[in-house]
Backbone of each chain as nested JSON, in Angstrom:
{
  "chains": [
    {"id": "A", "residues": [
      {"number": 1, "name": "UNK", "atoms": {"N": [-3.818, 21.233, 2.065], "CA": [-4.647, 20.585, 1.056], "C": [-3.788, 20.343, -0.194]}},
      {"number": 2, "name": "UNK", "atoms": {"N": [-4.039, 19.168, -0.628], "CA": [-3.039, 18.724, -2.067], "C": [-3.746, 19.126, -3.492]}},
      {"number": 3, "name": "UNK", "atoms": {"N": [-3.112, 19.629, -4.217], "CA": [-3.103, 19.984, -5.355], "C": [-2.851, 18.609, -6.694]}},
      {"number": 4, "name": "UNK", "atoms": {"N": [-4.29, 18.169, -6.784], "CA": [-3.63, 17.206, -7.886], "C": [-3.267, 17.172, -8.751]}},
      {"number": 5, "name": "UNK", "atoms": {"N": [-3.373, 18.307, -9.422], "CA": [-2.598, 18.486, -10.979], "C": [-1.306, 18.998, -10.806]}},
      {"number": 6, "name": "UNK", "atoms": {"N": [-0.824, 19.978, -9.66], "CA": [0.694, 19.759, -9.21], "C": [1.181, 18.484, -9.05]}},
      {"number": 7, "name": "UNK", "atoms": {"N": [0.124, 17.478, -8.606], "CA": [0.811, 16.552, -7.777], "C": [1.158, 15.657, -9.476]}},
      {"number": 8, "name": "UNK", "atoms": {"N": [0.301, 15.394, -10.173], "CA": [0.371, 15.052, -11.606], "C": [2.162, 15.048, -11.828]}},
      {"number": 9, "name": "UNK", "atoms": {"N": [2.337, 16.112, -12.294], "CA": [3.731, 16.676, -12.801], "C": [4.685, 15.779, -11.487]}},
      {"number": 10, "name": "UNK", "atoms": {"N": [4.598, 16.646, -10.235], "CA": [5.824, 15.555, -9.456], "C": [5.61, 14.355, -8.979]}},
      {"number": 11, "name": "UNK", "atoms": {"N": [4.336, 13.603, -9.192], "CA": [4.545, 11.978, -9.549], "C": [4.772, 11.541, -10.241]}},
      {"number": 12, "name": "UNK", "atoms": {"N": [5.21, 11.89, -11.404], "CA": [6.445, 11.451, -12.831], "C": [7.068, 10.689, -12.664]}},
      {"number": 13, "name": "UNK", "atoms": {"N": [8.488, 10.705, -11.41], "CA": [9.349, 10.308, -11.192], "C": [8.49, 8.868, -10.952]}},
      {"number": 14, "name": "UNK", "atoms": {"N": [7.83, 9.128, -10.06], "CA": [7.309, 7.365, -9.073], "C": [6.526, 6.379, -10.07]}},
      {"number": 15, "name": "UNK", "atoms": {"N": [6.521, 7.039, -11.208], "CA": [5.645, 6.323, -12.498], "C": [6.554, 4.804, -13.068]}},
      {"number": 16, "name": "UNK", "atoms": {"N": [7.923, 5.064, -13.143], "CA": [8.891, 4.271, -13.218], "C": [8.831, 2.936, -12.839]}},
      {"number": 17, "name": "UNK", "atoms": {"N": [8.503, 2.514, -11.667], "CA": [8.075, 1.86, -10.685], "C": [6.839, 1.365, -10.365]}},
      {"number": 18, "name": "UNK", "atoms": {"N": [5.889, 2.662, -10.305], "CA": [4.701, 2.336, -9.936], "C": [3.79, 2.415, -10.783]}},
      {"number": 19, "name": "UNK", "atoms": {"N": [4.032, 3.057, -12.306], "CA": [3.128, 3.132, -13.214], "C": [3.377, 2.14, -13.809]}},
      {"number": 20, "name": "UNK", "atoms": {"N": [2.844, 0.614, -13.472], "CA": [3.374, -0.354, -14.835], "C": [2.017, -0.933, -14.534]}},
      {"number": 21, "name": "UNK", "atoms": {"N": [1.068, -0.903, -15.306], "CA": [-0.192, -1.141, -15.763], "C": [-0.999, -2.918, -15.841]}},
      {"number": 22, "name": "UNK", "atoms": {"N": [-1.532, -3.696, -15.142], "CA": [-0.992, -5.046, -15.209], "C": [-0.245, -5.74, -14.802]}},
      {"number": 23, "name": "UNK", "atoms": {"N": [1.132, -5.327, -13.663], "CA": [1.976, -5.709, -13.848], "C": [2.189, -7.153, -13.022]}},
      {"number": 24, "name": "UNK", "atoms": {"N": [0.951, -7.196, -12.218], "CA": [0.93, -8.189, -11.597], "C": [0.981, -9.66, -12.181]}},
      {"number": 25, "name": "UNK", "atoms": {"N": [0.132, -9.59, -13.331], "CA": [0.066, -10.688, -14.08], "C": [1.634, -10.789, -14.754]}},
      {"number": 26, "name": "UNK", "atoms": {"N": [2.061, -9.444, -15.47], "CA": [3.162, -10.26, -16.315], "C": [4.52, -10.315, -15.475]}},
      {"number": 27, "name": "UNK", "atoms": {"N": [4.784, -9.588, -14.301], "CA": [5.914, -10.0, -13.356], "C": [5.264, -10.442, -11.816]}},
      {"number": 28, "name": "UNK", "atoms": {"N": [4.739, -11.92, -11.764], "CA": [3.953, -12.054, -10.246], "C": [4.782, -11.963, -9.181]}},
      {"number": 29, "name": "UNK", "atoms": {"N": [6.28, -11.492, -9.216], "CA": [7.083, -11.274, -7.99], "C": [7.371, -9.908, -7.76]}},
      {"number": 30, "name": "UNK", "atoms": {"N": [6.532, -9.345, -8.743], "CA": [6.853, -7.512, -8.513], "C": [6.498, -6.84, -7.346]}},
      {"number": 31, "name": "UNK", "atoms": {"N": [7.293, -6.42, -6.111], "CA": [6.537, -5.889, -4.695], "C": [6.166, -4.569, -4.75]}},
      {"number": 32, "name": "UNK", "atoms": {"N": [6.126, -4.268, -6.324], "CA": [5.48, -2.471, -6.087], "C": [4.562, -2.667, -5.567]}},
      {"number": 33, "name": "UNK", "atoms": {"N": [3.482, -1.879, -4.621], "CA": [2.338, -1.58, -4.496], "C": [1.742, -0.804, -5.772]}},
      {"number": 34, "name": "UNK", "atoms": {"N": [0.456, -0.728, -5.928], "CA": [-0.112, -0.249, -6.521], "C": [-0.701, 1.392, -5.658]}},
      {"number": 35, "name": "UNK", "atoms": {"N": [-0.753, 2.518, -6.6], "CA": [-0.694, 3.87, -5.596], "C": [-2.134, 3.963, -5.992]}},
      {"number": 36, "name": "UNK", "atoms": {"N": [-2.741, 3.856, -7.288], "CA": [-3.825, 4.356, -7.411], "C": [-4.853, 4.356, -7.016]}},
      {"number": 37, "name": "UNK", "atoms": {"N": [-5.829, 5.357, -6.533], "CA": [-6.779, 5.053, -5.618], "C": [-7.214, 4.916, -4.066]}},
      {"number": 38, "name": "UNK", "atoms": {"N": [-5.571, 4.971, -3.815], "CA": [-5.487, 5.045, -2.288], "C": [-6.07, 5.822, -1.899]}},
      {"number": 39, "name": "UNK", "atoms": {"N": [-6.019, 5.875, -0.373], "CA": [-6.968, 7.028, 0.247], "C": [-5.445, 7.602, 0.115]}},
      {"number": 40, "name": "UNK", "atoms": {"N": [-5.235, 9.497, 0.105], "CA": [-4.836, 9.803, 0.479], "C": [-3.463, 10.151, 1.741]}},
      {"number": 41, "name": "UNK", "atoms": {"N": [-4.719, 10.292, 2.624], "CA": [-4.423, 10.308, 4.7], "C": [-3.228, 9.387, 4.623]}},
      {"number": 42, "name": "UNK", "atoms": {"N": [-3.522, 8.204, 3.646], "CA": [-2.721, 6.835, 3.504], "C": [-1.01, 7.427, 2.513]}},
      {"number": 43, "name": "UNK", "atoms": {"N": [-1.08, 7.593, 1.535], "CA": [-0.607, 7.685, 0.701], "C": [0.351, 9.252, 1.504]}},
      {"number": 44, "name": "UNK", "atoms": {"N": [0.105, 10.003, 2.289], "CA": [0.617, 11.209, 2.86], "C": [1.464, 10.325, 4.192]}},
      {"number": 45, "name": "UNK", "atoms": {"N": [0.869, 9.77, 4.388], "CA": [1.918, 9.359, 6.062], "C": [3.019, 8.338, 5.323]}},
      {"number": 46, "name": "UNK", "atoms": {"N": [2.808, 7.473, 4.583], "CA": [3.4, 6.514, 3.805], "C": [5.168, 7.032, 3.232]}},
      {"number": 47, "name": "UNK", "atoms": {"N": [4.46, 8.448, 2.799], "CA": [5.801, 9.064, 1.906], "C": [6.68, 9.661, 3.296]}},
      {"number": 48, "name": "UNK", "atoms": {"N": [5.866, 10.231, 4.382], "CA": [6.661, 11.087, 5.282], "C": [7.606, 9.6, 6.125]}},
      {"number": 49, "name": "UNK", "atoms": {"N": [6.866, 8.296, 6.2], "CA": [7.998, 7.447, 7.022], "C": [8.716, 7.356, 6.119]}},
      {"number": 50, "name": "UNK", "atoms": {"N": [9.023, 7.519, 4.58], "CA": [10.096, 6.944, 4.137], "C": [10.541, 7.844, 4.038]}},
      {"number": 51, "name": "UNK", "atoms": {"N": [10.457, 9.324, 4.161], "CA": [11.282, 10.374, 4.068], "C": [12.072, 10.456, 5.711]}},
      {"number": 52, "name": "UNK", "atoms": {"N": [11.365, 9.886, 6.669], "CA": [12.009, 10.265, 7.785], "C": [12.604, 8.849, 7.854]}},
      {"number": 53, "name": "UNK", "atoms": {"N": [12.458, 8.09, 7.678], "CA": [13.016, 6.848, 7.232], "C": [12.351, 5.29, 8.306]}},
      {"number": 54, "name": "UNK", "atoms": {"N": [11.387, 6.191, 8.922], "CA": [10.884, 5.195, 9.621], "C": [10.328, 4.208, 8.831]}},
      {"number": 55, "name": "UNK", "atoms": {"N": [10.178, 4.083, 7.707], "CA": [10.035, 2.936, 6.689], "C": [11.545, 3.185, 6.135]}},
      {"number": 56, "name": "UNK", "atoms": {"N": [11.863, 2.079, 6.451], "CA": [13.397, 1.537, 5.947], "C": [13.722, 1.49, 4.58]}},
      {"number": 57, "name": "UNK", "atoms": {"N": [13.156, 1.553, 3.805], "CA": [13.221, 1.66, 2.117], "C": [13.975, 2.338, 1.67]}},
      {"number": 58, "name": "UNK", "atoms": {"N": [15.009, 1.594, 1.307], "CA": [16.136, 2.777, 0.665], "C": [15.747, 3.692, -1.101]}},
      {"number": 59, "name": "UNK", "atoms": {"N": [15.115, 3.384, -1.388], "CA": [14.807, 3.669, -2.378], "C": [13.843, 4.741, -2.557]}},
      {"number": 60, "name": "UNK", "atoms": {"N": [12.762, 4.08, -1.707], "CA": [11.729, 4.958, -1.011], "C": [12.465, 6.355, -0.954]}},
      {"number": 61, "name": "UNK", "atoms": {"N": [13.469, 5.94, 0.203], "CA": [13.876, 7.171, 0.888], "C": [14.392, 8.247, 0.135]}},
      {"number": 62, "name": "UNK", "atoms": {"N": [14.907, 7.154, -0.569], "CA": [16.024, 8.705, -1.613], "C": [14.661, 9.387, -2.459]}},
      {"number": 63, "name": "UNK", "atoms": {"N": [13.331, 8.629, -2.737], "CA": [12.625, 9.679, -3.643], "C": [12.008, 10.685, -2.448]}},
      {"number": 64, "name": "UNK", "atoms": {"N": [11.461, 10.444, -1.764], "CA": [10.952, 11.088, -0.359], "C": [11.818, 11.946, 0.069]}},
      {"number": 65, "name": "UNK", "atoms": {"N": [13.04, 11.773, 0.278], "CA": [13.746, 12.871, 0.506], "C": [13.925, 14.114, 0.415]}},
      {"number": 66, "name": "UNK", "atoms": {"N": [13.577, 14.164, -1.006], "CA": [13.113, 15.928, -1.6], "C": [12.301, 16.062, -1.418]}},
      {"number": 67, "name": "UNK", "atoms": {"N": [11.274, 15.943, -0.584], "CA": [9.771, 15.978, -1.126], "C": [9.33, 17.063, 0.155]}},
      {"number": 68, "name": "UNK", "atoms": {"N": [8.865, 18.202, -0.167], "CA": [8.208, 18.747, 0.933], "C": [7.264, 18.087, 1.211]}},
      {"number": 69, "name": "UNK", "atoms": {"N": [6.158, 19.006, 2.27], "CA": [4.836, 18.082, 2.865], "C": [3.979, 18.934, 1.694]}},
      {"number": 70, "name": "UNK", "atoms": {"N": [3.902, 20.268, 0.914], "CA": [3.635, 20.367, 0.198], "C": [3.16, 19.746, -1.248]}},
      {"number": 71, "name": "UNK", "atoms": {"N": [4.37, 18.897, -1.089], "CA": [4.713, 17.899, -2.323], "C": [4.355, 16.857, -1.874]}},
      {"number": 72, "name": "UNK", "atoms": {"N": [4.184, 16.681, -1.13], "CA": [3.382, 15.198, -0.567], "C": [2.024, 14.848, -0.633]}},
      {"number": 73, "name": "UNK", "atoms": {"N": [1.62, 16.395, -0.283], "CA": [0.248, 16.416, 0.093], "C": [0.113, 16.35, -1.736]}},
      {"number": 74, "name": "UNK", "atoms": {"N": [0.494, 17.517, -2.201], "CA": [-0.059, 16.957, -4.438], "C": [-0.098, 15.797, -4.776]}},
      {"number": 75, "name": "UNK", "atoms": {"N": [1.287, 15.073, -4.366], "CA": [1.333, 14.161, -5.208], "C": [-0.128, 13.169, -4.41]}},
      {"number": 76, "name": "UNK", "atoms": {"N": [0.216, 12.865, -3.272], "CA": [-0.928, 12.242, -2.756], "C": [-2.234, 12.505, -2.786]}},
      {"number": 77, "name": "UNK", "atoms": {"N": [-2.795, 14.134, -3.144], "CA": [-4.074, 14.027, -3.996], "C": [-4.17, 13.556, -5.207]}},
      {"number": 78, "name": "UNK", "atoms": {"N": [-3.231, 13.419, -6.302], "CA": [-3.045, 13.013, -7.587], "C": [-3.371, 11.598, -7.695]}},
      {"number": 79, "name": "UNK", "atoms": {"N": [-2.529, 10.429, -6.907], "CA": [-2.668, 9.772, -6.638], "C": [-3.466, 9.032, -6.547]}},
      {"number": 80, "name": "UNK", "atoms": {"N": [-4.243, 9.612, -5.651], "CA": [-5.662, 9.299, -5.174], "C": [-6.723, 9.424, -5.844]}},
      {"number": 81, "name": "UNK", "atoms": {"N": [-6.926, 9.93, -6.348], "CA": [-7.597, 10.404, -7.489], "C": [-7.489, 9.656, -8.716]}},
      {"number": 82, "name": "UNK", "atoms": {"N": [-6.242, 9.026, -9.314], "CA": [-5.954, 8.278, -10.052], "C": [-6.657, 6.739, -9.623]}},
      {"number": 83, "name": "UNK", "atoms": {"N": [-7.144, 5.877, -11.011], "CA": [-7.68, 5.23, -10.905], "C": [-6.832, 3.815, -10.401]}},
      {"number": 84, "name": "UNK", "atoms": {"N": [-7.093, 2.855, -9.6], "CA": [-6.078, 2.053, -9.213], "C": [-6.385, 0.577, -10.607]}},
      {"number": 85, "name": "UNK", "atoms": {"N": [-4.896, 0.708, -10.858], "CA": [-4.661, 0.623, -11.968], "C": [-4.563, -1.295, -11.889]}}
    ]},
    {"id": "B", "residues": [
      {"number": 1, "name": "UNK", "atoms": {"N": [3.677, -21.158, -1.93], "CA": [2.668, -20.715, -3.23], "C": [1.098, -20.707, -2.256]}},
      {"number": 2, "name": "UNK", "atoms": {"N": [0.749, -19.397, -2.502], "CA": [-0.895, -18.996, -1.287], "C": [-1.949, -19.444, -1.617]}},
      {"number": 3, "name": "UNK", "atoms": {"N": [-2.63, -20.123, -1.07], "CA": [-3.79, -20.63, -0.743], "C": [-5.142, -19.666, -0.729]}},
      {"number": 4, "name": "UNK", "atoms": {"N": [-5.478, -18.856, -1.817], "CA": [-6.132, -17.799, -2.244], "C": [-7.7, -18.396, -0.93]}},
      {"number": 5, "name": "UNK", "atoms": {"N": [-8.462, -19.103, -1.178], "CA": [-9.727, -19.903, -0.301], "C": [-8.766, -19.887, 1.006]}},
      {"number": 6, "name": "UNK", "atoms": {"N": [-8.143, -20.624, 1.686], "CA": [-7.524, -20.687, 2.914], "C": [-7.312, -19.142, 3.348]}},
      {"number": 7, "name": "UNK", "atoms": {"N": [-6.857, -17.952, 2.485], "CA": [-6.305, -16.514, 2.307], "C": [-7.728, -15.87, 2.76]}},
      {"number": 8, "name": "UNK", "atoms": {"N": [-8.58, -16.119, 1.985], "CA": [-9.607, -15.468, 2.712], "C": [-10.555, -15.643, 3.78]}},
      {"number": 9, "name": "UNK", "atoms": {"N": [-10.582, -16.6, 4.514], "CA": [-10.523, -17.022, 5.991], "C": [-9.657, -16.659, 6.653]}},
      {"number": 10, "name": "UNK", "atoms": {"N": [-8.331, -16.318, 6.74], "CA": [-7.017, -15.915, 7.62], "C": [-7.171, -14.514, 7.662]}},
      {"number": 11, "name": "UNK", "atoms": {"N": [-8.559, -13.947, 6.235], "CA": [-7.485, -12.638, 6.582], "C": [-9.032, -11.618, 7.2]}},
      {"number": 12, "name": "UNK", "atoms": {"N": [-9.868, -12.717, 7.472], "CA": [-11.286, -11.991, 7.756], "C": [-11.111, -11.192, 8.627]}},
      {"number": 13, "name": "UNK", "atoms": {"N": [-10.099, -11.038, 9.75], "CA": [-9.719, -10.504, 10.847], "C": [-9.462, -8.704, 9.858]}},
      {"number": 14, "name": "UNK", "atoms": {"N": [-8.357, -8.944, 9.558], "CA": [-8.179, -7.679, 8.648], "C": [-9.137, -6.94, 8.113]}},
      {"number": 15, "name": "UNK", "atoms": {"N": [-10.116, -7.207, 7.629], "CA": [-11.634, -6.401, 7.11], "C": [-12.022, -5.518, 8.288]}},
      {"number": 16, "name": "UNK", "atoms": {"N": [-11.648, -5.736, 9.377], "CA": [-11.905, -4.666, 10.369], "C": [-11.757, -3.049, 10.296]}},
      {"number": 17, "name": "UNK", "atoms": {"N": [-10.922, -3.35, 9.545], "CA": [-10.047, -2.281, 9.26], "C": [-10.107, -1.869, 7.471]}},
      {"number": 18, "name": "UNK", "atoms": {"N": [-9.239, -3.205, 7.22], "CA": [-9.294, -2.861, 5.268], "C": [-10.33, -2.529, 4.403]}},
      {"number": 19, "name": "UNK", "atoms": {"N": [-11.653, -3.516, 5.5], "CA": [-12.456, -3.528, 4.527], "C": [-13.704, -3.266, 4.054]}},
      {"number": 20, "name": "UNK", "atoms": {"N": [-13.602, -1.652, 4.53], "CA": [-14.528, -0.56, 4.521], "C": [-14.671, -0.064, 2.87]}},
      {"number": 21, "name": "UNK", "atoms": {"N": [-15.636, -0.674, 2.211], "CA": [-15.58, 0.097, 0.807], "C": [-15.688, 1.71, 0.973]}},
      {"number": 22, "name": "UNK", "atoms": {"N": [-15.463, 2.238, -0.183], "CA": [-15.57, 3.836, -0.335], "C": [-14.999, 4.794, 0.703]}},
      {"number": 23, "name": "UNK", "atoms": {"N": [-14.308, 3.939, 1.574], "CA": [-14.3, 5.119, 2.797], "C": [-13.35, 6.187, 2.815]}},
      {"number": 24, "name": "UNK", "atoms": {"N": [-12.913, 6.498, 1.706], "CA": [-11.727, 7.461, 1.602], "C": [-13.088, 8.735, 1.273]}},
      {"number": 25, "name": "UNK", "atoms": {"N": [-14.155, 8.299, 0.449], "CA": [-15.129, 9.386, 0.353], "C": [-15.496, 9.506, 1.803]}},
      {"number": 26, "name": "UNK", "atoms": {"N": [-15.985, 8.766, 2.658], "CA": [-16.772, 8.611, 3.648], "C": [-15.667, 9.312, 4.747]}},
      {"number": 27, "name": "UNK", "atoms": {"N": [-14.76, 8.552, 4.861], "CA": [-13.777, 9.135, 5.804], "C": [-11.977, 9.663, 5.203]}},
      {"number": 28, "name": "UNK", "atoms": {"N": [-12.25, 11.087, 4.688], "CA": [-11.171, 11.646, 4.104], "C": [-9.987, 11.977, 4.715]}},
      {"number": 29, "name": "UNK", "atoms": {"N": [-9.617, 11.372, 5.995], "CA": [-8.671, 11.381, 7.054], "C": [-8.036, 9.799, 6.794]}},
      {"number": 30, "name": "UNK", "atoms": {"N": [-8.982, 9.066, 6.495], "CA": [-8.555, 7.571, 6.968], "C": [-7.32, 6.89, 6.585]}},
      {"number": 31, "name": "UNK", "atoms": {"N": [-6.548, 6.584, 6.911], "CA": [-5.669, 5.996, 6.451], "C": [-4.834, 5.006, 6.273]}},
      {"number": 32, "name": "UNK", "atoms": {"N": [-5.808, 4.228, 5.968], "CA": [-5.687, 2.206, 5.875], "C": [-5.645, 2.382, 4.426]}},
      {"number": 33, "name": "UNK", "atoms": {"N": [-4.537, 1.59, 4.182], "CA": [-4.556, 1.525, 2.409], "C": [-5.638, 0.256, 2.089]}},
      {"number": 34, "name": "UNK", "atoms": {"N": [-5.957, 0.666, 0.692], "CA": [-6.847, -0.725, 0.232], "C": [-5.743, -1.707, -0.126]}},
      {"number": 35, "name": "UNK", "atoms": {"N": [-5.963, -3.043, 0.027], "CA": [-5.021, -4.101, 0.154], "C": [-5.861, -5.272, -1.71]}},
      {"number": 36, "name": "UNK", "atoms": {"N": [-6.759, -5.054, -1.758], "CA": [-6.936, -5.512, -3.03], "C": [-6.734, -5.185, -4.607]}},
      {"number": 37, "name": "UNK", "atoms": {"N": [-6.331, -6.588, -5.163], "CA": [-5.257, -6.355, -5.733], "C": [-3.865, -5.532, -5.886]}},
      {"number": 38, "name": "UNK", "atoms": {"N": [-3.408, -5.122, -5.024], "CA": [-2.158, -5.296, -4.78], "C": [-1.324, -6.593, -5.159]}},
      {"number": 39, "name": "UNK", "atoms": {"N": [-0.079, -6.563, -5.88], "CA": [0.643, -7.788, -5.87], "C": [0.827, -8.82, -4.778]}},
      {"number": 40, "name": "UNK", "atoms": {"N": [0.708, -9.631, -4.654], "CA": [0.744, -10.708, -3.85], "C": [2.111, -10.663, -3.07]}},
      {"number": 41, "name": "UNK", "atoms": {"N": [3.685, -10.461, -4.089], "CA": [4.681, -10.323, -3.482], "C": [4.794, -8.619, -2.69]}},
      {"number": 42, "name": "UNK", "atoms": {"N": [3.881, -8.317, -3.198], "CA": [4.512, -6.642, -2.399], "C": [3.26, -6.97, -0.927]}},
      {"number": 43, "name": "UNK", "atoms": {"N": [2.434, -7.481, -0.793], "CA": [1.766, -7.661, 0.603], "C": [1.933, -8.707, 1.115]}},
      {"number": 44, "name": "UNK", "atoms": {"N": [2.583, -10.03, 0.308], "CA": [3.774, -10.762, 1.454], "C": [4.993, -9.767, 1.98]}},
      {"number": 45, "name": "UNK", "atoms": {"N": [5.798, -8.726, 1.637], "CA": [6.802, -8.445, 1.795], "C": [6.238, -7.336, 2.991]}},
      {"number": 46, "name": "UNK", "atoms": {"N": [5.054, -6.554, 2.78], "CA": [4.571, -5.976, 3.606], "C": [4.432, -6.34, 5.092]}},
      {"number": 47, "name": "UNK", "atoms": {"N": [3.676, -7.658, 4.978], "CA": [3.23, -8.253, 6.291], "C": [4.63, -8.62, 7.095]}},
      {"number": 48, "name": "UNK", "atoms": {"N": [5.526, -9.324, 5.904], "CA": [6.823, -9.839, 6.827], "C": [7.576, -8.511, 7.514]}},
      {"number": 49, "name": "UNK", "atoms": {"N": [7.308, -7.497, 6.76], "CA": [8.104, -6.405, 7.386], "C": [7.434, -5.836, 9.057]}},
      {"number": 50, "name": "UNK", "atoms": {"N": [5.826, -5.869, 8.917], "CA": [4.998, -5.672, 10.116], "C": [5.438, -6.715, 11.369]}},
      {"number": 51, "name": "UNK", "atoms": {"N": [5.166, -7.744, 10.888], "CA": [5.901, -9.069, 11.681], "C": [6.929, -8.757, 12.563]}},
      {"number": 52, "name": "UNK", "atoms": {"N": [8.32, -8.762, 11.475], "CA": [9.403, -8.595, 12.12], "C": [10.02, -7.141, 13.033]}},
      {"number": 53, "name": "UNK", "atoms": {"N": [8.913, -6.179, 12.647], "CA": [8.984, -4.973, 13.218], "C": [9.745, -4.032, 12.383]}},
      {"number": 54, "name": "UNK", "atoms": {"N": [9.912, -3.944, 10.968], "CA": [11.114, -3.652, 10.13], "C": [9.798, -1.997, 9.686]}},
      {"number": 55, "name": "UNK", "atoms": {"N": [8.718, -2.729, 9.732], "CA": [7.622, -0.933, 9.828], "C": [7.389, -1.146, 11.323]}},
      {"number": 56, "name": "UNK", "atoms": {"N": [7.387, -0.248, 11.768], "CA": [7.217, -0.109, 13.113], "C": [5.754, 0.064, 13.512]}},
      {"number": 57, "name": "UNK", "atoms": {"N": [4.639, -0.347, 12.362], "CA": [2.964, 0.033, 13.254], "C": [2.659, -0.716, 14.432]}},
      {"number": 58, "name": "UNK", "atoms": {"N": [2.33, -0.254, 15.423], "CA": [1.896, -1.247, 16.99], "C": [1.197, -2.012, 16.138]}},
      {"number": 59, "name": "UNK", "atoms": {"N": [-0.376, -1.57, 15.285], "CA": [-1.718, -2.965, 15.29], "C": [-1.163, -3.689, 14.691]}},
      {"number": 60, "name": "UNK", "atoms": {"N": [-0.48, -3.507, 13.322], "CA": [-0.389, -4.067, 12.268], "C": [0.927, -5.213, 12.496]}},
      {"number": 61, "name": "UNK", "atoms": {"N": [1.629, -5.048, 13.89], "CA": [2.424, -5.73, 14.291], "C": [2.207, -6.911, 14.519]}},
      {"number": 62, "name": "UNK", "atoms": {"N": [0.912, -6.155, 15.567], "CA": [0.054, -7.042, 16.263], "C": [-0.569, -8.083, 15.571]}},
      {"number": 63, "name": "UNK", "atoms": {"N": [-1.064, -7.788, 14.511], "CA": [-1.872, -8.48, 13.694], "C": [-0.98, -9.576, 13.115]}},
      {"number": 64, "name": "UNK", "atoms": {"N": [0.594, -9.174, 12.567], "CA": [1.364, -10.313, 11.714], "C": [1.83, -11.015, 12.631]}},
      {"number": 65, "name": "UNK", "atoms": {"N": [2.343, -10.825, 14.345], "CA": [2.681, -11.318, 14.527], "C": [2.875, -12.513, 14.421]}},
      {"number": 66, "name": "UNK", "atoms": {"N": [1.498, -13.257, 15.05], "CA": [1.067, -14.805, 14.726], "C": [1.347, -15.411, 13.553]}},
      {"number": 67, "name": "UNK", "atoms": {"N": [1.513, -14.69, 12.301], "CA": [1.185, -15.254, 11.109], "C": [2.251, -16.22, 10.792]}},
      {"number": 68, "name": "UNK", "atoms": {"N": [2.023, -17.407, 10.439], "CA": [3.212, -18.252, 9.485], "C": [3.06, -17.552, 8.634]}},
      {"number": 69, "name": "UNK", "atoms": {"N": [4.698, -17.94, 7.716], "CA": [4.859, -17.809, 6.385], "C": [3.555, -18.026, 5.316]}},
      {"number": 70, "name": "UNK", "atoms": {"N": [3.126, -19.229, 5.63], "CA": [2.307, -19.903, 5.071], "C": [1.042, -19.094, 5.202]}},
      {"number": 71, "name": "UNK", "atoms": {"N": [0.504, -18.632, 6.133], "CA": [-0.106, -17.828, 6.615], "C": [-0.356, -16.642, 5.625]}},
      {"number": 72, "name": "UNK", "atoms": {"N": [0.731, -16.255, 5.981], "CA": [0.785, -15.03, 4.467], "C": [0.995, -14.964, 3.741]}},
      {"number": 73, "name": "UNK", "atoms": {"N": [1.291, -16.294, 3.237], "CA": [1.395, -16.668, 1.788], "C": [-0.042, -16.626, 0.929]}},
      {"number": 74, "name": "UNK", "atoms": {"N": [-0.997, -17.477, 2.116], "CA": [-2.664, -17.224, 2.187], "C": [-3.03, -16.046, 1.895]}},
      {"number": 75, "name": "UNK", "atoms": {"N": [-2.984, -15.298, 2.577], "CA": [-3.372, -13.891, 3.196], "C": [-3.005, -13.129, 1.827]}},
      {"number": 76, "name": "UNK", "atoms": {"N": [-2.01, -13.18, 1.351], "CA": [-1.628, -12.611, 0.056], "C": [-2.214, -12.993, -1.116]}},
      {"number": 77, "name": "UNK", "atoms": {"N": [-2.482, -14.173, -1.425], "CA": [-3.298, -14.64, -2.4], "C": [-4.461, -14.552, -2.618]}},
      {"number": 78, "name": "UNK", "atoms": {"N": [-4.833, -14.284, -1.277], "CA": [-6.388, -13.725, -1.732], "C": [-7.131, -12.669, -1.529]}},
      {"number": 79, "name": "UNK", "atoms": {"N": [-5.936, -11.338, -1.258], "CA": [-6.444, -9.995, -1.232], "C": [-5.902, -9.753, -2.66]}},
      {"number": 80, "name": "UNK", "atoms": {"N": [-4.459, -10.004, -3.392], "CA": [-4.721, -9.831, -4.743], "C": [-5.232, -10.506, -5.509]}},
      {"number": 81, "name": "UNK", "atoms": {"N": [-6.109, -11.402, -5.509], "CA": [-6.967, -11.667, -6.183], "C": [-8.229, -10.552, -5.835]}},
      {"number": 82, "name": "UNK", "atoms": {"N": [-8.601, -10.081, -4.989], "CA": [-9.642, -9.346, -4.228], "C": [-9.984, -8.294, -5.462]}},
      {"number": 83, "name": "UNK", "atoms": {"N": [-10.701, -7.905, -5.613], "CA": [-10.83, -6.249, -6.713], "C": [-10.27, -5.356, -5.464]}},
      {"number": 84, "name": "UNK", "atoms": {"N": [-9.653, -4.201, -6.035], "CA": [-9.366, -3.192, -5.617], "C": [-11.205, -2.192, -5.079]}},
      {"number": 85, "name": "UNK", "atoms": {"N": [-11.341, -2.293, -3.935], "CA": [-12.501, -1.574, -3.631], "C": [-11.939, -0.53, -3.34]}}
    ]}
  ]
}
């Protein structure tokens, strides 16, 4: 079970990227996804292919990399929970 | 440049799946991301990756296969326009 206020603190890093508020309108070629609000279930399998790399994302990968399933499971209750922005 | 009206006819097929409101309450396992509003370029880049097999999901393969460019150029334009349910 994920911890969202752990998960709070180690989704920091992915804020960079994925916390840009609007961003659709002011960069319309931006391919972040938006995290907020996801289901979960979603947001937990998502991080483990790019950690195992079955999602090819190099970028992905290197943040996924550290990430226990611990840390997966927080950040992905946090996440989720967060309003999609 | 996507055809937001044409986008949401192409992508009625997809609601099978996407377009279950609330169901992350309803079903806390589920794990279909919501596809509205999302950037347009990050769920063109999505689909082309399903397509070409670059994510490896069987349905979702299944599903881009067929698609023209154009296709998902559609398809993209009018799930981010969509509200995020």
């Amino acid at each position: 079970q994920g911890d969202a206020e752990a998960g709070r603190v180690k989704s920091s890093t992915c804020m960079g990227c994925h916390g840009i508020p609007k961003y659709n309108n002011a960069y319309p070629t931006y391919r972040v996804p938006k995290l907020g609000g996801q289901p979960a279930a979603y947001l937990a399998s998502a991080l483990k292919a790019y950690r195992s790399g079955e999602r090819p994302h190099p970028t992905m990968h290197a943040q996924a990399a550290s990430l226990s399933d611990q840390d997966i499971a927080d950040i992905a209750a946090f996440l989720s929970s967060a309003p999609a922005n």
